[in-house]
C-alpha positions in Angstrom: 82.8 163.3 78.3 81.3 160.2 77.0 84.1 158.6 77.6 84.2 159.3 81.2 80.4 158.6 81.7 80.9 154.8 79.6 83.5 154.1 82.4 81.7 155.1 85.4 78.9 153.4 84.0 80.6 149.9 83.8 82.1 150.8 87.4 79.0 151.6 88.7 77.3 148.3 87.3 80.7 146.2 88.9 79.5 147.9 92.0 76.0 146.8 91.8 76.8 143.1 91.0 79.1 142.9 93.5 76.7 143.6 95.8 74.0 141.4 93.9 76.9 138.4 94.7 77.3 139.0 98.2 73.7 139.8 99.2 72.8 136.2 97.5 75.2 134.3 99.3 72.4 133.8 102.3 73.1 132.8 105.9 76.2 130.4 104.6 78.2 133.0 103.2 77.7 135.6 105.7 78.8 138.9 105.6 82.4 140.1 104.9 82.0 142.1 108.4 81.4 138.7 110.1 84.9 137.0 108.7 87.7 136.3 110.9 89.9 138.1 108.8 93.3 136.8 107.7 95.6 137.2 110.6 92.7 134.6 112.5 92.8 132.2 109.7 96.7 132.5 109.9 97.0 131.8 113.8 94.3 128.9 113.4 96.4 127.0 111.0 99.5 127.8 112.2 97.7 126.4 115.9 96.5 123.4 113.4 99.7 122.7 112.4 101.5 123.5 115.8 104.1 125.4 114.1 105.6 128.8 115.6 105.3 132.1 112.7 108.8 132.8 113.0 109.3 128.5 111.5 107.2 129.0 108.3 106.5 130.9 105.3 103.5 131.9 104.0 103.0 131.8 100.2 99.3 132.7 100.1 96.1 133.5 102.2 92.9 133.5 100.4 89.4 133.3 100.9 87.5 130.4 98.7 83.7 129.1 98.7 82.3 125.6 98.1 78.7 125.1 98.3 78.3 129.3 99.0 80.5 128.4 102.2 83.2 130.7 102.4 87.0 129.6 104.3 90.5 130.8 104.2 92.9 128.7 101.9 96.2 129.3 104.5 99.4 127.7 102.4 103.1 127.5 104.0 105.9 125.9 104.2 108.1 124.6 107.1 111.4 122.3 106.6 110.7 121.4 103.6 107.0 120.3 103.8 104.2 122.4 102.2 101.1 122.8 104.5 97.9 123.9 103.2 95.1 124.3 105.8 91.2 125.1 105.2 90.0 127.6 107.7 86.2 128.5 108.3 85.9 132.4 107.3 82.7 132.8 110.0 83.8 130.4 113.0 88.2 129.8 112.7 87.1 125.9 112.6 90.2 124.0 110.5 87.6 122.1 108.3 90.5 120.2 106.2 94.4 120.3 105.4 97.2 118.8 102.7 100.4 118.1 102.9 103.3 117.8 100.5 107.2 118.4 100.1 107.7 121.8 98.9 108.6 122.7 95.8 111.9 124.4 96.1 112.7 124.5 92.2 111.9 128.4 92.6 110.7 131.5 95.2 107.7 131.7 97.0 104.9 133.5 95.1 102.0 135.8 95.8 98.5 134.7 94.4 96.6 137.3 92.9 93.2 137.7 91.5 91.3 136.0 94.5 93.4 137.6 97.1 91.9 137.5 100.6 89.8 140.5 101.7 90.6 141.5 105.2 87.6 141.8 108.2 87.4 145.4 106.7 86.6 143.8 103.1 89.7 145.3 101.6 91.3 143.2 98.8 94.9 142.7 98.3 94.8 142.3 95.1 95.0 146.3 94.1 98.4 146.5 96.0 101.5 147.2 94.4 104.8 145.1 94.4 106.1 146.9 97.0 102.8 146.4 99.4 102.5 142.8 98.6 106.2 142.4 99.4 105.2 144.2 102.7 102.0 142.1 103.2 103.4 138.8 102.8 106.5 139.6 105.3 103.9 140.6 107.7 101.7 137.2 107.1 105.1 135.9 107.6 106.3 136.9 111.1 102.6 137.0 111.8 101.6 136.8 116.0 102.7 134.1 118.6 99.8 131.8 118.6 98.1 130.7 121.8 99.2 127.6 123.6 96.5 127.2 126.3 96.5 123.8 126.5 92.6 123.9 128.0 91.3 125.7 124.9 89.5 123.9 122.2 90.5 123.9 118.7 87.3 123.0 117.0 87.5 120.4 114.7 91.5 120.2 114.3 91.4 117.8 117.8 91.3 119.0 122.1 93.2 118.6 125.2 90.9 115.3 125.1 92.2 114.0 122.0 94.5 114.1 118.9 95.8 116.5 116.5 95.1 116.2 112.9 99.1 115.7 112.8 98.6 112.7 115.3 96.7 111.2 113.0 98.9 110.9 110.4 101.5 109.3 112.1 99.5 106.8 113.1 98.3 106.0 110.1 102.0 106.1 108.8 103.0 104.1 111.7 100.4 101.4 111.0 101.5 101.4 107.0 105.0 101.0 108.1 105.8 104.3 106.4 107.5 107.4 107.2 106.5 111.1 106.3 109.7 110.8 103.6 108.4 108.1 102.0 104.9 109.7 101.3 104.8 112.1 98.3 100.9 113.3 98.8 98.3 113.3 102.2 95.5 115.0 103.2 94.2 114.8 107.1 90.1 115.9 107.4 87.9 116.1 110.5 84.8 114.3 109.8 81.7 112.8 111.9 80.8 108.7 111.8 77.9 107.3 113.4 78.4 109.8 115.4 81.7 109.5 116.2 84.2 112.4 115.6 86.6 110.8 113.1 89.9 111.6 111.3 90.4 111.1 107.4 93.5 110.2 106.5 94.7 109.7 103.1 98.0 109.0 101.8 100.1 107.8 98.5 104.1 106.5 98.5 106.2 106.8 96.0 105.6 103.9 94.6 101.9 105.1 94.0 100.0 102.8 96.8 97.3 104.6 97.9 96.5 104.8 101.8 92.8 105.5 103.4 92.0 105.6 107.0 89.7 106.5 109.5 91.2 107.3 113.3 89.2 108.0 116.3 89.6 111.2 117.2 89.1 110.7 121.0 91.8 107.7 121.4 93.4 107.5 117.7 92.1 104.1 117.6 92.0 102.8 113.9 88.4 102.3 112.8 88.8 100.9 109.2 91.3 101.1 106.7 91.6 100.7 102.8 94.9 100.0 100.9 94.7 99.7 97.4 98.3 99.0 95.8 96.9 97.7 92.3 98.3 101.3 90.3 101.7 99.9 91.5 101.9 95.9 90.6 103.1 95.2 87.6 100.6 92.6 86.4 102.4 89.9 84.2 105.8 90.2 86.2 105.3 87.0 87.1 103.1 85.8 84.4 105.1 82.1 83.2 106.1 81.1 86.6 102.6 79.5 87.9 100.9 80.1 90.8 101.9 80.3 94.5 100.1 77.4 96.2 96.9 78.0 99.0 99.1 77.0 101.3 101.6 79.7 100.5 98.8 82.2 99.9 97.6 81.5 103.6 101.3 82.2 104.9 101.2 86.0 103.2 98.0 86.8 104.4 98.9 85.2 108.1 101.8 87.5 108.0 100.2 90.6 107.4 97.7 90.2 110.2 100.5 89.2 113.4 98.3 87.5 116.1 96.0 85.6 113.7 95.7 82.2 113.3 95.1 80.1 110.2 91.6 79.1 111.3 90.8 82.1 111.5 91.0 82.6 107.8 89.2 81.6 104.5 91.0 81.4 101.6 89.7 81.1 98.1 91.2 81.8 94.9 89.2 84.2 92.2 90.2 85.0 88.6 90.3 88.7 86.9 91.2 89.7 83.5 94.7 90.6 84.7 95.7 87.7 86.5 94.0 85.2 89.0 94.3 86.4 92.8 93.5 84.7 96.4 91.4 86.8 98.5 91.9 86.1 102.4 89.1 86.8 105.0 89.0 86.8 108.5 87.6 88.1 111.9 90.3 89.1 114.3 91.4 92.1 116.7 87.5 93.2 116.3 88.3 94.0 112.9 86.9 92.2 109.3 89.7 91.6 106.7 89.3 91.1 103.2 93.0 90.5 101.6 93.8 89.8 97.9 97.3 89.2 96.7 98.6 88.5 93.3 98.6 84.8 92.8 101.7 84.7 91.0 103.9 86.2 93.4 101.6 87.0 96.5 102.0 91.1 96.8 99.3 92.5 98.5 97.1 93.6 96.0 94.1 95.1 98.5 93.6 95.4 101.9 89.9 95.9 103.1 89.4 96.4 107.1 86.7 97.6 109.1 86.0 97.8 112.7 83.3 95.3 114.1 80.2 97.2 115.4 
């Protein structure tokens, strides 16, 4: 008997600080009742992502908090490509997303522990094998999500401007890169001045690291940050001098087609791994700052900002 009453005393006090949890989570958190629910969170990625249910597989579906705000984690994977999408658990908004080759070293598995309580507040994660088998084949065919073409998909873009995916290809595009040569991105709505604005952010293989910021409304580049330091190998060159300012004016002139040498100041600036020019100039209604090696003159950094 005292056995029994120990264990249905520590049940009852799980009870109790569950509900201490939730009932502190204010306004932010909500209520469980007031979720979207998983098969919501599932059709605003997939929407996101502009991928058909019968194309992907879903390896998980949970619900996460940061700053006692509560979303939907929605992970799957389509040709290859992993897709993991961010999905507000009050209002369906895509509030961020990563991308990455899949790793297909091994099956798709369930995540347990956290697993996503449905609108009803039911948890997954006292299911069997055999129901979570059954759950994620349901996730998986999932329901043929809405292509009204007039409806607005929050922050993931409109019929009045780009997709998240847009963005990345731009940015790609601009980088002279292609999606095979990109081993990490992430793509996240954000606001500028006032100005509804894509994040972009990217890394090649080579471990160059990509950031930009699109307009959402046009896809217009408003600034842009490349920062390929992690991958020059500083003392390549060391023992064959120093590319002349001449020389140095020629690299920067041909990254920036269109601009003319006036345009550009040149100066050269030493660091404790090796002495660099830095190249700035005013062109396209963009400010460049440029610094390439001075032994060899790769890009070392590439600063660019729109003109306001």
């Amino acid at each position: 008997m005292n056995r029994k009453r120990g264990c249905a005393e520590r049940f009852l006090a799980c009870g109790m600080a569950f509900a201490v949890l939730f009932a502190g989570c204010g306004d932010k958190a909500g209520s469980v009742e007031d979720y979207i629910g998983v098969q919501a969170a599932k059709e605003a990625a997939l929407k996101e992502a502009g991928s058909q249910a019968d194309n992907v597989i879903f390896s998980s579906v949970e619900l996460e908090s940061e700053d006692d705000i509560f979303y939907y984690e929605v992970v799957f994977t389509e040709n290859g490509m992993e897709h993991e999408y961010e999905v507000d658990a009050l209002t369906g908004a895509v509030t961020g997303e990563r991308h990455r080759p899949a790793d297909t070293g091994g099956s798709v598995s369930q995540s347990g522990g956290n697993a996503a309580p449905d609108s009803t507040g039911q948890s997954g994660g006292d299911s069997d094998a055999a129901q979570g088998e059954e759950a994620l084949e349901d996730i998986r065919q999932g329901t043929e999500r809405q292509t009204d073409e007039g409806q607005n998909t929050g922050d993931g873009g409109d019929a009045q401007g780009i997709r998240s995916e847009e963005a990345l290809s731009i940015a790609l595009e601009h980088a002279g890169l292609r999606t095979g040569d990109v081993h990490s991105s992430e793509v996240k709505p954000d606001m500028e001045d006032g100005v509804r604005v894509f994040d972009v952010e990217f890394w090649s293989a080579s471990g160059t690291e990509y950031e930009y910021e699109l307009n959402a409304a046009d896809g217009s580049i408003r600034s842009f940050e490349i920062d390929a330091e992690a991958s020059y190998h500083h003392g390549a060159a060391q023992g064959a001098g120093m590319i002349s300012e001449e020389q140095a004016l020629a690299y920067i002139l041909a990254l920036v087609p269109g601009a003319e040498a006036e345009d550009i100041t040149v100066y050269l600036d030493t660091h404790d791994d090796g002495a660099r020019y830095v190249g700035r100039l005013l062109y396209d209604n963009m400010s460049h700052e440029i610094e390439i090696s001075a032994a060899d003159g790769e890009l070392l950094e590439w600063d660019a900002q729109i003109l306001q």
